[in-house]
C-alpha positions in Angstrom: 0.0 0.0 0.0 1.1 3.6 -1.2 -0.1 5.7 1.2 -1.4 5.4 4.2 -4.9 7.2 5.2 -6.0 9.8 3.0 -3.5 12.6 1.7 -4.3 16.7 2.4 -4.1 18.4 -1.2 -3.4 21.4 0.3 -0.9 20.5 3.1 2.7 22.3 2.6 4.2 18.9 1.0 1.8 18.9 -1.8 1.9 22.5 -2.7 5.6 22.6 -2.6 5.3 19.2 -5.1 3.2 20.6 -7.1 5.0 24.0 -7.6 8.0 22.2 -8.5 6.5 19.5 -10.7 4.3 21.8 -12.5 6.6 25.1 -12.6 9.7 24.5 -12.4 9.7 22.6 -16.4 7.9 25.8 -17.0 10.8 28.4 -16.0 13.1 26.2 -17.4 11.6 26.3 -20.8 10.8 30.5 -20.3 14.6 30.5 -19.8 15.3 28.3 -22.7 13.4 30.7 -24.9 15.5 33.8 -23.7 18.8 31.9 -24.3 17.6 31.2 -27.9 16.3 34.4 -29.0 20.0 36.0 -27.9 21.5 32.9 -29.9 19.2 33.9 -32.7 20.1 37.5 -32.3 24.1 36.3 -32.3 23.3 34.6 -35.9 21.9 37.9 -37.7 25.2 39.2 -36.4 27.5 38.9 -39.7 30.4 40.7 -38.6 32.0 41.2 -34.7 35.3 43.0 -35.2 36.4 42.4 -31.5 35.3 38.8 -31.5 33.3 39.5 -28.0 30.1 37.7 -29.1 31.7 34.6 -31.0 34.2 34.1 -28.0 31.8 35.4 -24.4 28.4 34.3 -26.2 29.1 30.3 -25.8 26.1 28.3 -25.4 28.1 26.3 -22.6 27.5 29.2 -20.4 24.9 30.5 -18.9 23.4 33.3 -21.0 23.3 35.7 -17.7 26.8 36.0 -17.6 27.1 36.9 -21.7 29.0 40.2 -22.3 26.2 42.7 -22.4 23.4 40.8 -20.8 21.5 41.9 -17.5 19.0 39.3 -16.4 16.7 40.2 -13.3 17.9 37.6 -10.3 14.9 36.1 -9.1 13.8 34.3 -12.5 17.3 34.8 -14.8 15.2 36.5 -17.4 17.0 39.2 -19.7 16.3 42.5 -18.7 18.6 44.6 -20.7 20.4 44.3 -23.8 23.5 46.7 -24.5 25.5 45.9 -27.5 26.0 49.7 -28.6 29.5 51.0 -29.8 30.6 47.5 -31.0 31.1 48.2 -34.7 28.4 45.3 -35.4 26.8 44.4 -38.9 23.7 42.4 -39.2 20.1 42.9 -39.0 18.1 42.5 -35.8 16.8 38.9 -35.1 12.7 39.1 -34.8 13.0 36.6 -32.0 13.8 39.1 -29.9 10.3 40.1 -29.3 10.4 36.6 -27.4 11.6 38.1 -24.7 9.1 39.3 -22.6 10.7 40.8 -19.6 13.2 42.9 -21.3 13.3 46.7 -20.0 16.0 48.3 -22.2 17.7 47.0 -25.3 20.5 49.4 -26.5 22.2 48.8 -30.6 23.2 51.9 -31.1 26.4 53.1 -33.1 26.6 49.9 -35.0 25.9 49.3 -38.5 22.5 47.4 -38.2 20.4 47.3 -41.3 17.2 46.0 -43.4 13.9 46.9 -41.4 12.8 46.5 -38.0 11.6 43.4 -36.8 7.8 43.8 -37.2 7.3 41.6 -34.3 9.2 43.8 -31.5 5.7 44.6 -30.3 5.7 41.2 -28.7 8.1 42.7 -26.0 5.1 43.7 -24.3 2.1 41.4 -25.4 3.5 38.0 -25.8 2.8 37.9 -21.9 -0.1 40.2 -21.5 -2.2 38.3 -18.8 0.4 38.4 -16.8 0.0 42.0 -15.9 3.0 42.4 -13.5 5.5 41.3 -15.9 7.7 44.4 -16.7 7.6 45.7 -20.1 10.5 47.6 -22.8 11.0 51.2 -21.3 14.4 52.4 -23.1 14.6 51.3 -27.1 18.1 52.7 -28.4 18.6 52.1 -32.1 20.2 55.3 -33.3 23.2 55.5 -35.4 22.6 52.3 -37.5 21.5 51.8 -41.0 18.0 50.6 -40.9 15.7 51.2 -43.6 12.1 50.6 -44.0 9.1 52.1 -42.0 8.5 52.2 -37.8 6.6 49.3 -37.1 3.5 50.0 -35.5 3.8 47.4 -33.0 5.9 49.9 -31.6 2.7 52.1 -30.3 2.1 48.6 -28.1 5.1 48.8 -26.0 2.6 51.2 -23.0 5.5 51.5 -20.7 8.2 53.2 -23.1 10.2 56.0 -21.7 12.7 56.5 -24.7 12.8 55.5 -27.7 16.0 56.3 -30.2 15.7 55.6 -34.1 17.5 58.8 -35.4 20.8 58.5 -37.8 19.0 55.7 -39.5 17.6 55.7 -43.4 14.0 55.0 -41.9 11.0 56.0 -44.4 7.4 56.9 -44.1 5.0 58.2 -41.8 5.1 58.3 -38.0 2.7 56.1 -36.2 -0.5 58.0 -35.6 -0.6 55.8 -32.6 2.4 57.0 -30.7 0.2 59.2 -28.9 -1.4 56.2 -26.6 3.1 55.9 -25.4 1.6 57.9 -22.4 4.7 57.2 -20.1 6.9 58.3 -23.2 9.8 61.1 -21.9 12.1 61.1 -24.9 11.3 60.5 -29.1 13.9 60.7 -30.6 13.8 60.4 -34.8 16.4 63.0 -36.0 17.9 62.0 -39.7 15.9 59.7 -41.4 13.6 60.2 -44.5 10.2 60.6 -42.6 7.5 61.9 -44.3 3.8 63.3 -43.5 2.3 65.2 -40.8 3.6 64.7 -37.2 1.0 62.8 -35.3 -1.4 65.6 -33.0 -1.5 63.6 -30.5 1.9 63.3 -29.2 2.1 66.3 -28.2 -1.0 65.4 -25.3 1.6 63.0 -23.8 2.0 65.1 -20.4 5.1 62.7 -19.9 7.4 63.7 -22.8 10.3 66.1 -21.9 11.8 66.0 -25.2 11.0 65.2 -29.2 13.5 65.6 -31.8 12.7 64.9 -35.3 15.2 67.1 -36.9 16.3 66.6 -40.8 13.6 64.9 -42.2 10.8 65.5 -44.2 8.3 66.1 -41.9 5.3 68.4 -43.5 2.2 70.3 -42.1 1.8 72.7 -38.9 2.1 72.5 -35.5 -0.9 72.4 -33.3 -1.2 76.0 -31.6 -1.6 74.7 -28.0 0.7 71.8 -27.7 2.8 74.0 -25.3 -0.6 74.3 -23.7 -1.0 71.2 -23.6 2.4 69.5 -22.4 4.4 72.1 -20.0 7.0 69.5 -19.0 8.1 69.8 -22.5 12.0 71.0 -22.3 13.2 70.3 -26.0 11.6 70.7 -29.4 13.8 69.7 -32.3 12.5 70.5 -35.2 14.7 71.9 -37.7 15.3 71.0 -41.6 12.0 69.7 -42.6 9.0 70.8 -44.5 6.6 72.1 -42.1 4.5 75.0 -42.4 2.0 77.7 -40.4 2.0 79.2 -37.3 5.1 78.8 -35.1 2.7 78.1 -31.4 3.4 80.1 -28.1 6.9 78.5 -27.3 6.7 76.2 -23.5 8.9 77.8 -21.0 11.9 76.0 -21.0 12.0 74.6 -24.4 
């Protein structure tokens, strides 16, 4: 005989079995998916002219001690990727968007190009039930050589403070749904080939301290109380484009 008299399903013993039996393959395979969307990213990487990621990136290491990895202690999950100032070619793996608890991923002044991964969205909403999972605050891609348009998923990302695309060859339009980035602080856009009005409704995000979308070819007017609107606004970018009527009441400070 098994057991002897009946079991409690909700003594310590079984909850702590059942946590680990049913959880534990669980994390394993969450961390499994953050060790191959880095491995993926290493792949699109075509040239590493100090050798850092073919020699530190080794898959018989843990991925949390990879040169320019942060992962957050309690669950090993990558919070922050910095690969900036490398000298890098490639194009950005989409499988990135896998990885849902990242807070900051920084590529700038390297020679990415082709377009942005249409998927990066998934940052936030591959996990969006679980509502106290962290989501991308800090997306630095400037000084690269992307091409193509910003991906709308970008407008999913809610909890983005600063977001870097300028010094890129980026085309078209700027989503008209940036405006719903309400904890946004920075956009940053300066040098590309952007075209069309800039969306209204960025300038009713109380958050942001700073736009600049400088040397592109940006066209229409300004809305006359945006520094009505937004006094927290310090810097407004704005030169070498296309845009015309009124110049509004300048916000102190800006």
């Amino acid at each position: 005989m098994l057991f002897q008299g009946k079991m409690n399903l909700f003594s310590p013993h079984v909850s702590i079995f059942f946590w680990v039996y049913c959880f534990t393959p669980m994390v394993f395979s969450i961390n499994l998916v953050d060790k191959f969307a880095l491995i993926a990213l290493k792949a699109h990487i075509t040239y590493d002219p100090q050798g850092i990621l073919a020699t530190n990136w080794s898959t018989k290491s843990p991925h949390c001690s990879w040169y320019g990895i942060s992962c957050d202690a309690p669950q090993q999950r990558v919070s922050a990727i910095n690969l900036s100032n490398m000298g890098l070619e490639g194009t950005i793996a989409p499988q990135i968007g896998n990885l849902s608890l990242l807070v900051s991923l920084d590529l700038s002044n390297n020679y990415f190009h082709a377009t942005l991964p249409k998927d990066i969205g998934k940052i936030l909403i591959n996990f969006v039930c679980l509502s106290k999972w962290k989501a991308l605050q800090q997306l630095k891609l400037l000084n690269n050589k992307l091409v193509g348009s910003i991906p709308e998923g970008i407008c999913n990302l809610s909890k983005l403070e600063e977001i870097y695309l300028g010094n890129n060859q980026l085309i078209g339009e700027i989503p008209k749904k940036m405006g719903l980035l309400l904890n946004l602080k920075v956009l940053s856009f300066p040098t590309n080939n952007l075209t069309g009005s800039i969306p209204a409704t960025i300038f009713n995000i109380s958050s942001l301290l700073n736009i600049s979308l400088s040397n592109n070819s940006l066209s229409g007017s300004l809305p006359m109380d945006m520094c009505y609107v937004n006094s927290k606004l310090k810097e407004l970018m704005l030169s070498s484009n296309h845009l015309s009527g009124k110049i509004p009441t300048m916000c102190k400070g800006t």
